[in-house]
N, C-alpha and C positions, 0 to 999 in steps of 0.2 A: 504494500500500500504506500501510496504518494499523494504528498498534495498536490500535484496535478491532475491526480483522479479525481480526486473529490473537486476540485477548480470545476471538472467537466459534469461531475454529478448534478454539481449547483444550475451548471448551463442550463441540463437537460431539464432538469425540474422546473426551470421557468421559464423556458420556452415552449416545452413540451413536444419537442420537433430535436431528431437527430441531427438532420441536414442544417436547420437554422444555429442550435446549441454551439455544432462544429466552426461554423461561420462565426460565430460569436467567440470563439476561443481561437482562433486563427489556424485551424487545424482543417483537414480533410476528417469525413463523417465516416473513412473507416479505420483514420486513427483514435478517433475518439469513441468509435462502438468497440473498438479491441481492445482499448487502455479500460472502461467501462465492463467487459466483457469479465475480462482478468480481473478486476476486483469483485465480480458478484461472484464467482470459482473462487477465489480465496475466502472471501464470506460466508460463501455454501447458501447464498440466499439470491432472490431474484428482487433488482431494484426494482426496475422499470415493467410496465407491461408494453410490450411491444405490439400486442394484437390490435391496440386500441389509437383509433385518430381523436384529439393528439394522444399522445403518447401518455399514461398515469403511472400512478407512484403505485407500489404495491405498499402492503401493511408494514412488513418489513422494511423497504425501501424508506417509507418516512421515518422511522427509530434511525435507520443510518445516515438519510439527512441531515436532522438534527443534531448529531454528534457530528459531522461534518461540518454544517454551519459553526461549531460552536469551537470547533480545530482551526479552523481559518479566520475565525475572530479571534484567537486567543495567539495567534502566528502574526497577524497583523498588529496586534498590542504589543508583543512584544518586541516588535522592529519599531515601532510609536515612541514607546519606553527607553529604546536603546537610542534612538535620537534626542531622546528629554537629556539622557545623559550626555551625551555626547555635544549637547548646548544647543542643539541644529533645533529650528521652525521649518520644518520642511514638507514638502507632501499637498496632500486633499483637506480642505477644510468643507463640508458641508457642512451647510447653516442652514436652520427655519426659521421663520420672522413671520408672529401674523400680523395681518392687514393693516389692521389700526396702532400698528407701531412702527411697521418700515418703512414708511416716508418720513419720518419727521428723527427716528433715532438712525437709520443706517448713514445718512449725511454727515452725522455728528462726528462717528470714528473712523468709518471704514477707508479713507484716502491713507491717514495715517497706522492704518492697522497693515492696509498692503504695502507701504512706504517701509515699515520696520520689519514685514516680514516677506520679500522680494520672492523668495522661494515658496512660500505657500501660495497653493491655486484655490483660491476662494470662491465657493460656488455658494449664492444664495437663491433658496426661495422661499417665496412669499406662501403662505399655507396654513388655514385656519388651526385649531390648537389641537384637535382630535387629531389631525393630519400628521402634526410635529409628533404628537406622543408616538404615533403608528412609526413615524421614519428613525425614532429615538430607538425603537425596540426592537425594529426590522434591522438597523444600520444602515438605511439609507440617508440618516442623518448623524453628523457627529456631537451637532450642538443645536441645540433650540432657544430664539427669543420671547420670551411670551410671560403671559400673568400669568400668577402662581397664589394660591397653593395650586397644585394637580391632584395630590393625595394618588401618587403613583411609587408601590414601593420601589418597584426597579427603577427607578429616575433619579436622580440626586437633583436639588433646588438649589443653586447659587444665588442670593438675593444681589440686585443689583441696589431698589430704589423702589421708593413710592411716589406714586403718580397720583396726583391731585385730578380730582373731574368737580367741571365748572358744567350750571348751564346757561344755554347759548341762544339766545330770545330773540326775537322779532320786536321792533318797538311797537307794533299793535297788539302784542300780547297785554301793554300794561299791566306788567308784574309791578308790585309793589317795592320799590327803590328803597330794599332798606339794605341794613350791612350783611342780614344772612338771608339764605332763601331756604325754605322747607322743603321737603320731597311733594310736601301735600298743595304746595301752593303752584306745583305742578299741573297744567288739565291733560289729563291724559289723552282730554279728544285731541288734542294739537301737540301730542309727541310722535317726533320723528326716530326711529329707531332703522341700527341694520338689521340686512335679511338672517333667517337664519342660519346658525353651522356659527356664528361669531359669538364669542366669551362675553366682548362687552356688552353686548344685545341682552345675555341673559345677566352680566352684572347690572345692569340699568333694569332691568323689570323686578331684580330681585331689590334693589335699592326703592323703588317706587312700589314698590308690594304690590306688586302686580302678576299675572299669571297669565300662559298661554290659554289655557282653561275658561278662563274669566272671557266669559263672549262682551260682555258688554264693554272692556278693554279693548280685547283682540279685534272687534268690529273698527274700533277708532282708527287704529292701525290703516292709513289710507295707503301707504306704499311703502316698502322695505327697501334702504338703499343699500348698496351694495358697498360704501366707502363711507369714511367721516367726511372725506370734500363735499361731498353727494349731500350728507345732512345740511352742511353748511351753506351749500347752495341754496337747497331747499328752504331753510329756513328765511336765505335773504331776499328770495323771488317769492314766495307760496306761504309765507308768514309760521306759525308756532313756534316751536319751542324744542331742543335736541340736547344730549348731554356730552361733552367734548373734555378727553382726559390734556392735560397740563402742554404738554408736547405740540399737540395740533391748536394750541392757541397762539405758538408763537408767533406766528407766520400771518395773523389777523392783521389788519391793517389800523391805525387807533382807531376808526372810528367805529370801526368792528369791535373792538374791545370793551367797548361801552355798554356792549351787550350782554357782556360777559354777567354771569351773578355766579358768587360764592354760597356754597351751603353752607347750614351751620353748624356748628363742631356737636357729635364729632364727623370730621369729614371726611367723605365718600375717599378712598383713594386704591387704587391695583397695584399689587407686587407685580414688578417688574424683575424676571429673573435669567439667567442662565442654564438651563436645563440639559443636564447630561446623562445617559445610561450608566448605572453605578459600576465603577472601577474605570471609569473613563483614562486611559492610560494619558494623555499629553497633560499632565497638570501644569506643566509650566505657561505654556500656550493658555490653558483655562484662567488662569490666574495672570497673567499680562491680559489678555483680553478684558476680565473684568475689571480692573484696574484700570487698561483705559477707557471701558466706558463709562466707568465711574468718575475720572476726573474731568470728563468732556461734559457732565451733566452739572447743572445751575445749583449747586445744592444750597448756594445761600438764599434762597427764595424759601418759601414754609412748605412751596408745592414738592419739593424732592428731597429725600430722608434716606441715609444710607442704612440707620439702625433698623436693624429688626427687633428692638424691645420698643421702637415707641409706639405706642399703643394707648395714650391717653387722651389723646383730640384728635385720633385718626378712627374710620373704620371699614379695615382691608376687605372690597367686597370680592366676595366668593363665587365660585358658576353655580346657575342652578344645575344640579343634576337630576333631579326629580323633579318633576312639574306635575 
């Protein structure tokens, strides 16, 4: 047995085609059905079924996936590890960022995060928060930006910062100008919310006590946008009312800003964190990265908090998971 075999196992199993798997490892499909062939005779078991278009895993076959998958994660950690030592930032960095954070945070570091690490190929994408945890646990991700908690044990949570959320008014809404705003003095008939599959869609309904459920809510709901620009828009052409986390107010223009209303304490705000599969081998990399997204963020304002004990005028809203 080699890890080349298993390189090819992995092919097969998700492509589920010899001829494309072989294409995909750069080999011809009858070096790789005889490298395949010879490990299932050494195994004494049948990976693949061959009879079948495409091609399946037998019962057997997944048990030795899975110990495959988890040889070739554990080979790749420790060539990761040996370059921690060795001082080197080198290699693939995938990254997830959802929506409503990577306009307004990936500007912040990323010029200087490839400037200091010329050798890493940084791949980002954009991917609601279910999507992240899946590419976190699959390895198609190495690191995730997103709110937190998850309450995922295989995940490790790097706290970066708390995010303040304001809302964000039409002046025909005439909200009451005073120094704090309530959640109640919200009308839910003229709240703009995103579509769903988005964390802060359900942090905002959970913060408003509000419920999918609740028809006479969910009716209000005249359209779901698909971005915070989108809200914003919305709100300055089509009037109500939206709620916009600290980050996406910068870029308001002042007269936009006058729109803004603070809640009042304690205040609404999302852990903003680093999210890793536990024993994520490059800790150095992890730890330079948070470090400088942390010193690229405003923390002298009240809106952003590196501590994770403050807990006294804040409060860190949650996903709904149940509805």
């Amino acid at each position: 047995m080699n890890l080349q075999q298993l390189d090819y196992l992995i092919a097969v199993s998700e492509e589920r085609h010899f001829v494309q798997a072989a294409n995909k490892c750069f080999v011809t499909q009858a070096t790789l059905s005889m490298m395949i062939k010879r490990l299932e005779e050494e195994l004494g078991v049948l990976i693949f079924n061959r009879t079948t278009k495409p091609v399946t895993v037998t019962k057997e076959g997944e048990l030795v996936l899975n110990y495959a998958k988890e040889i070739l994660a554990g080979v790749k950690n420790m060539k990761l590890a040996l370059q921690e030592i060795k001082d080197e930032v080198m290699g693939d960095l995938r990254l997830g960022i959802i929506p409503t954070l990577a306009p307004y945070l990936l500007p912040i570091f990323l010029n200087e995060l490839s400037t200091k690490f010329p050798l890493l190929k940084i791949t980002i994408r954009e991917l609601i928060t279910t999507d992240i945890i899946e590419g976190l646990k699959s390895g198609s991700l190495d690191m995730g930006l997103l709110a937190t908690p998850l309450f995922e044990k295989n995940l490790s949570e790097h706290h970066l910062f708390y995010e303040q959320f304001y809302a964000y008014a039409s002046r025909s809404e005439n909200l009451k100008r005073k120094k704090y705003l309530l959640p109640e003095d919200i009308n839910p008939d003229h709240l703009w919310l995103l579509e769903e599959g988005h964390c802060m869609r359900n942090q905002m309904l959970n913060f408003c006590q509000m419920r999918k459920k609740n028809d006479a809510h969910h009716q209000s709901i005249r359209y779901e946008a698909g971005s915070i620009e989108t809200l914003i828009n919305l709100v300055n052409r089509d009037n109500g009312v939206t709620i916009l986390p600290k980050l996406a107010t910068l870029n308001l223009s002042e007269s936009q800003k006058t729109q803004l209303y603070e809640f009042a304490p304690p205040i609404p705000v999302r852990e903003i964190s680093l999210v890793t599969f536990k024993n994520y081998p490059r800790k150095k990399l992890l730890s330079e990265l948070k470090d400088m997204i942390c010193k690229k963020i405003d923390f002298a304002t009240s809106s952003f908090n590196t501590s994770k004990s403050l807990k006294k005028n804040i409060t860190v809203l949650e996903h709904i998971t149940k509805e």
